[in-house]
C-alpha positions as MATLAB code, in Angstrom:
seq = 'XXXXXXXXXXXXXXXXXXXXXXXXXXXXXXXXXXXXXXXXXXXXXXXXXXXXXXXXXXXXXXXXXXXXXXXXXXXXXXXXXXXXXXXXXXXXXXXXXXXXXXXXXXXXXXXXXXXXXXXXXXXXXXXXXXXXXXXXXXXXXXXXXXXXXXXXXXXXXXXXXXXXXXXXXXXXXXXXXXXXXXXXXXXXXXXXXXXXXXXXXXXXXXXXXXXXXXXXXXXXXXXXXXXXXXXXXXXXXXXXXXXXXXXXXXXXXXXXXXXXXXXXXXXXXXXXXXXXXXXXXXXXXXXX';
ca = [
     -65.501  -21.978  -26.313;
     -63.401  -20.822  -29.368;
     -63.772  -22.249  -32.798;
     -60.882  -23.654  -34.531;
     -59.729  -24.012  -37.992;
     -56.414  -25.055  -39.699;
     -55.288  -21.262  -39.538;
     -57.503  -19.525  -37.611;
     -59.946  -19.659  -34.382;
     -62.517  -17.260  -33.494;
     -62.534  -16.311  -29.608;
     -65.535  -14.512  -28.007;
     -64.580  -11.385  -26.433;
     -67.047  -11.476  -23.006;
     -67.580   -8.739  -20.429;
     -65.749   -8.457  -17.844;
     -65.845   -5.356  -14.794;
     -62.175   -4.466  -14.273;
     -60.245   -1.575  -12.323;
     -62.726    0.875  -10.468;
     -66.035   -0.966  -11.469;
     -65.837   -0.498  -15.452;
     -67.017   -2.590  -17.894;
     -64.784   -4.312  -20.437;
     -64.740   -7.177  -23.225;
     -61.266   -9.313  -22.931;
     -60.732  -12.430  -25.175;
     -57.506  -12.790  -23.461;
     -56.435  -13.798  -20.602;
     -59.012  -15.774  -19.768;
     -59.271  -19.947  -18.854;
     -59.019  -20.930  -22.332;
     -56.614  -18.498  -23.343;
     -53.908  -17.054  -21.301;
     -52.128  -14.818  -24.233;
     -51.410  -14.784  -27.913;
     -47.483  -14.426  -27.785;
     -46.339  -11.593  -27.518;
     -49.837   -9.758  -26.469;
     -50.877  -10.579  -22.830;
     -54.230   -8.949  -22.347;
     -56.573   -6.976  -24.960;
     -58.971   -5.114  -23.228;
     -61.995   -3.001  -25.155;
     -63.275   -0.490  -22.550;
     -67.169    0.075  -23.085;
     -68.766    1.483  -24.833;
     -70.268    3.213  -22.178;
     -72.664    6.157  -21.589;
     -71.914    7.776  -17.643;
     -74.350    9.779  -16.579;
     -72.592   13.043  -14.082;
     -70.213   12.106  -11.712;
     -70.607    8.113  -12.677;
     -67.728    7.734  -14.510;
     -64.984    5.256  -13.031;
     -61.570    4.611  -14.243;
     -58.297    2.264  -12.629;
     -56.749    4.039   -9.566;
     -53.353    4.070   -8.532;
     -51.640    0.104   -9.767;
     -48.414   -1.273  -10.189;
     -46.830   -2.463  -13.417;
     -43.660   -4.491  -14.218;
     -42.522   -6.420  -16.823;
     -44.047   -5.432  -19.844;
     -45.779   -2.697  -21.650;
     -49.142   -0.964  -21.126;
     -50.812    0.504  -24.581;
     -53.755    2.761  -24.141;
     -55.603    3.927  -27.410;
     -59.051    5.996  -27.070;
     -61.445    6.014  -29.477;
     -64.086    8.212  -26.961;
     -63.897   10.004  -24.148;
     -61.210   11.875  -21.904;
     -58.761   10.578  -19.500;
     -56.079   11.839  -17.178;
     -53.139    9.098  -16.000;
     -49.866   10.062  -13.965;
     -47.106    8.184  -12.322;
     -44.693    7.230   -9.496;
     -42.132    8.642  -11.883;
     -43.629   12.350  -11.927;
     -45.401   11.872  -15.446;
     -48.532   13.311  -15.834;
     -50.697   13.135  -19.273;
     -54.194   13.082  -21.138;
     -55.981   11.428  -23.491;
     -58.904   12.183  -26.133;
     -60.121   10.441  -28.909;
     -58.092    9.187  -31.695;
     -54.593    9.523  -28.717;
     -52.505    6.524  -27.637;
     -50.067    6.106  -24.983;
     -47.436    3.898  -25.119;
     -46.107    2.849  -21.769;
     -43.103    0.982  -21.196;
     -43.606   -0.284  -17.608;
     -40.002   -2.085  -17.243;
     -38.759   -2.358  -13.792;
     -41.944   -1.046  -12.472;
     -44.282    2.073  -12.040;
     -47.248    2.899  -10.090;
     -49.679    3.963  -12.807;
     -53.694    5.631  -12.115;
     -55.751    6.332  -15.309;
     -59.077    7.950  -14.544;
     -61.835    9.771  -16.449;
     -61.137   13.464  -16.839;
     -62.894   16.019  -14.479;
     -65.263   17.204  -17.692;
     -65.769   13.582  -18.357;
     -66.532   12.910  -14.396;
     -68.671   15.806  -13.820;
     -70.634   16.218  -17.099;
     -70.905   12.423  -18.606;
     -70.664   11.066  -21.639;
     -69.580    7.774  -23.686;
     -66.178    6.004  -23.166;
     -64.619    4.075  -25.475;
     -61.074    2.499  -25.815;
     -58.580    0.126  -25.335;
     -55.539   -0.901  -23.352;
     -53.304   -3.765  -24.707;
     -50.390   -5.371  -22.892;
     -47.447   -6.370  -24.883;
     -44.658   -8.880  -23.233;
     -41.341   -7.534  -22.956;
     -38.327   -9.868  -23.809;
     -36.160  -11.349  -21.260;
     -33.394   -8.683  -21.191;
     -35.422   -5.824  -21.236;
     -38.078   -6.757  -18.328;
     -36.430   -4.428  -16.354;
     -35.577   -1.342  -18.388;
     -35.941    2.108  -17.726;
     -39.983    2.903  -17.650;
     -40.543    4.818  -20.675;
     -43.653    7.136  -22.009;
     -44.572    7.536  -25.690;
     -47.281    9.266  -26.133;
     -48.919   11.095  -29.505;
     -52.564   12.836  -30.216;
     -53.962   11.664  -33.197;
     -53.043   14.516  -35.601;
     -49.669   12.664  -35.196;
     -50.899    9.779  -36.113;
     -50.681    8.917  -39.654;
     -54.156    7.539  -41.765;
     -54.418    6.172  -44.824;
     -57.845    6.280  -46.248;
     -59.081    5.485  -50.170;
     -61.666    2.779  -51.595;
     -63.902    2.131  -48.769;
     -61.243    2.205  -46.593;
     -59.815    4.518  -43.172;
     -56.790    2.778  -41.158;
     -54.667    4.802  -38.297;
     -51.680    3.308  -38.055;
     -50.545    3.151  -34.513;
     -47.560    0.943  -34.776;
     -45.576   -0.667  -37.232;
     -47.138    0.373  -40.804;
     -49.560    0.206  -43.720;
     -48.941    0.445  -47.436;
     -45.511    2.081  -46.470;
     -47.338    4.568  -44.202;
     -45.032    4.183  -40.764;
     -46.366    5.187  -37.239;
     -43.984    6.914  -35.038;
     -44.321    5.191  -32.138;
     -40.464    2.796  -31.785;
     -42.018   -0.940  -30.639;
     -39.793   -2.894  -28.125;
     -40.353   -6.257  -30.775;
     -41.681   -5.891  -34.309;
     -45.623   -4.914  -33.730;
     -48.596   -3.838  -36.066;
     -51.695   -2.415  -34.068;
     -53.958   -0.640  -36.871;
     -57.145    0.726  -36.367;
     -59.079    0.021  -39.470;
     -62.638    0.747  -40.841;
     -64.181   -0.366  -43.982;
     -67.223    0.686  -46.002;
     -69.779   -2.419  -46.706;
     -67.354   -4.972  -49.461;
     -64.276   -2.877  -49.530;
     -61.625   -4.771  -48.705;
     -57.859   -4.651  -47.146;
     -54.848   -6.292  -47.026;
     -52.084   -6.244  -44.873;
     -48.492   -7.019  -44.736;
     -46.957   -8.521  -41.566;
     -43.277   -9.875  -40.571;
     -42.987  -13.249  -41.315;
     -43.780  -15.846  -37.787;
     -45.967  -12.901  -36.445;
     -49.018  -14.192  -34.586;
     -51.980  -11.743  -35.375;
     -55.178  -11.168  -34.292;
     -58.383   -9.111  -35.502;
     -60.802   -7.583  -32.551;
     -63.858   -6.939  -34.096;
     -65.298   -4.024  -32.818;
     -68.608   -3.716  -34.846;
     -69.948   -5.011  -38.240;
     -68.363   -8.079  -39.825;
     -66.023   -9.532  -41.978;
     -64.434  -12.257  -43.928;
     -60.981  -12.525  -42.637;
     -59.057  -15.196  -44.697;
     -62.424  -16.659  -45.455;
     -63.696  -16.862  -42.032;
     -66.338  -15.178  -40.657;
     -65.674  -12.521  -37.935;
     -68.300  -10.321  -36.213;
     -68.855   -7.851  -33.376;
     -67.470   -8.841  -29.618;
     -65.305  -12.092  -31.031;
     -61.896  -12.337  -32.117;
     -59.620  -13.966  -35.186;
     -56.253  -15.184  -33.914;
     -53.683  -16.449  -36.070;
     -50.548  -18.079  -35.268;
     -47.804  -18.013  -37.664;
     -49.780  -15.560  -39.304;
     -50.172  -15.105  -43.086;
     -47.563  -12.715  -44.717;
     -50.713  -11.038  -45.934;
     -53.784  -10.857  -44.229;
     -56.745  -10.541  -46.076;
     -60.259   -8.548  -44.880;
     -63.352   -8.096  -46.524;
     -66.201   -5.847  -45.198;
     -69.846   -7.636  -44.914;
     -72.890   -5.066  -45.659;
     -72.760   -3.360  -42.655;
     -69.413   -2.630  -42.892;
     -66.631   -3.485  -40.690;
     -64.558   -1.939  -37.963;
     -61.465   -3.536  -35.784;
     -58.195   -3.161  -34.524;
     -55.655   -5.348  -35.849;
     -52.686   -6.634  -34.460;
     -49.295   -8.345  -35.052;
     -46.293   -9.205  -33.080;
     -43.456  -11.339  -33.461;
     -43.705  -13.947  -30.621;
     -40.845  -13.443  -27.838;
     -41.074  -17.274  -27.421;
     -39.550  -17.014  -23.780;
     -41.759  -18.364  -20.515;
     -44.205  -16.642  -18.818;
     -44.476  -15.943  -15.444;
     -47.631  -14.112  -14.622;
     -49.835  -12.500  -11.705;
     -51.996   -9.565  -12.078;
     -49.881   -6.424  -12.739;
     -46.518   -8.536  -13.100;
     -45.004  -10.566  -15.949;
     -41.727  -11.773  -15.643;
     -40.184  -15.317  -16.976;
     -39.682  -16.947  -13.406;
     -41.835  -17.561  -10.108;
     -39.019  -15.692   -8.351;
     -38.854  -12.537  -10.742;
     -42.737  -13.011   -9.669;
     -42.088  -12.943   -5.794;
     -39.536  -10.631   -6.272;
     -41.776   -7.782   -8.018;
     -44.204   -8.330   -5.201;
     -41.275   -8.027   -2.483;
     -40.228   -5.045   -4.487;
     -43.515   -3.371   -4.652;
     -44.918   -3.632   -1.139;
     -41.761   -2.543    0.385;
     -42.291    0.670   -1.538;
     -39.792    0.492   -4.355;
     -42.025    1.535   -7.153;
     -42.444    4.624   -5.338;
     -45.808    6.334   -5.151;
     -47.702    8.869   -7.122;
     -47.141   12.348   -5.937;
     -50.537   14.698   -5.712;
     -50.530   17.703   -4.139;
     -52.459   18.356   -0.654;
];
């Protein structure tokens, strides 16, 4: 069960096996939680250490209605599309996937990764499209870390991946106003950051611990904030801290949700399923 304050509750993060067989932590969606407006899922994939040729990933999946944000912080993978686009990921890369009307999506390990081992480590985030958009155009940003800007000084090492830190702005164009920041700090150094006013935020914890607006947050659990503070305040413990943090500006519109599909009504819901088993969102082309 989460733990609640005034401004803040701390949500456990526990394991759950998803896609192909692998291993992840989600503190949302779960019973208690179905989403923290406008983020729909946060999964943390591993860490894990395959040995050869035991490395498993999500095969070919449909997605509509929303956006899909993968963001590696080990290992290699390989993801293409019912819309011809093919890609790869290494450490430090993100991919930004619009979804919209729908795509058939397959994200696997890559065939070094598959045939040699070795430790994977990541992410993948859903964010909620609005209303008007749910069925856009599907739409690919994707940028290796090099293009992804970092601010490091006193203690401190963020990538920002969206929106921006200490006027440092990501390139990646968000659908609604969104902050996703990878952030490490050395033991006590400390960081603040600025967020649109009504954003709901939350802090994934991904080792160490901190005090985050005078709570404390460790490994494996979660801060969420709604109507987040303007500025949000962390402070590494002794062991130092690592996490991703994230903001968005709540769409405020319903939810209508099942597995790969978000839309605002039970019959957008049907609908995308009609739409997808009739063979709409087209299939993945592989040669042979």
């Amino acid at each position: 069960m989460s733990q609640a304050t005034s401004n803040v509750r701390i949500v456990p993060a526990p394991q759950v096996v998803e896609g192909g067989g692998f291993v992840v932590r989600r503190p949302f969606p779960v019973q208690e939680l179905s989403y923290v407006d406008p983020f729909l899922l946060i999964d943390e994939m591993g860490p894990v250490n395959y040995a050869p040729g035991k490395a498993v990933g999500a095969p070919d999946h449909p997605h509509r209605g929303f956006e899909t944000v993968t963001y590696l912080l080990d290992g290699e993978m390989e993801h293409e599309d019912s819309h011809g686009h093919r890609g790869s990921l290494r450490p430090g890369d993100v991919q930004w996937m619009t979804a919209g009307a729908g795509v058939i999506h397959s994200e696997e390990p890559s065939k070094t990764l598959l045939q040699n081992g070795g430790r994977m480590h990541g992410f993948q985030i859903w964010v909620n499209l609005p209303r008007a958009l749910k069925m856009t155009q599907p739409r690919y940003q994707e940028y290796a870390k090099e293009q992804l800007p970092v601010v490091q000084g006193d203690g401190r090492w963020v990538r920002v991946i969206a929106g921006e830190f200490e006027g440092t702005r990501s390139p990646i164009e968000t659908t609604v106003p969104t902050t996703m920041l990878h952030v490490r700090l050395e033991p006590g150094a400390s960081a603040t950051f600025t967020l649109a006013s009504g954003s709901n935020a939350i802090v994934h914890a991904i080792s160490g611990s901190a005090q985050v607006e005078g709570k404390t947050l460790t490994e494996h659990n979660d801060a969420i904030f709604e109507n987040a503070p303007t500025s949000l305040h962390l402070t590494a413990g002794e062991g130092g801290f690592e996490a991703l943090v994230l903001a968005g500006v709540p769409l405020r519109e319903p939810v209508a949700r099942y597995g790969p599909f978000v839309m605002n009504t039970t019959d957008e819901l049907q609908q995308a399923f009609d739409d997808f088993q009739s063979g709409r969102f087209g299939e993945i082309a592989r040669e042979g």
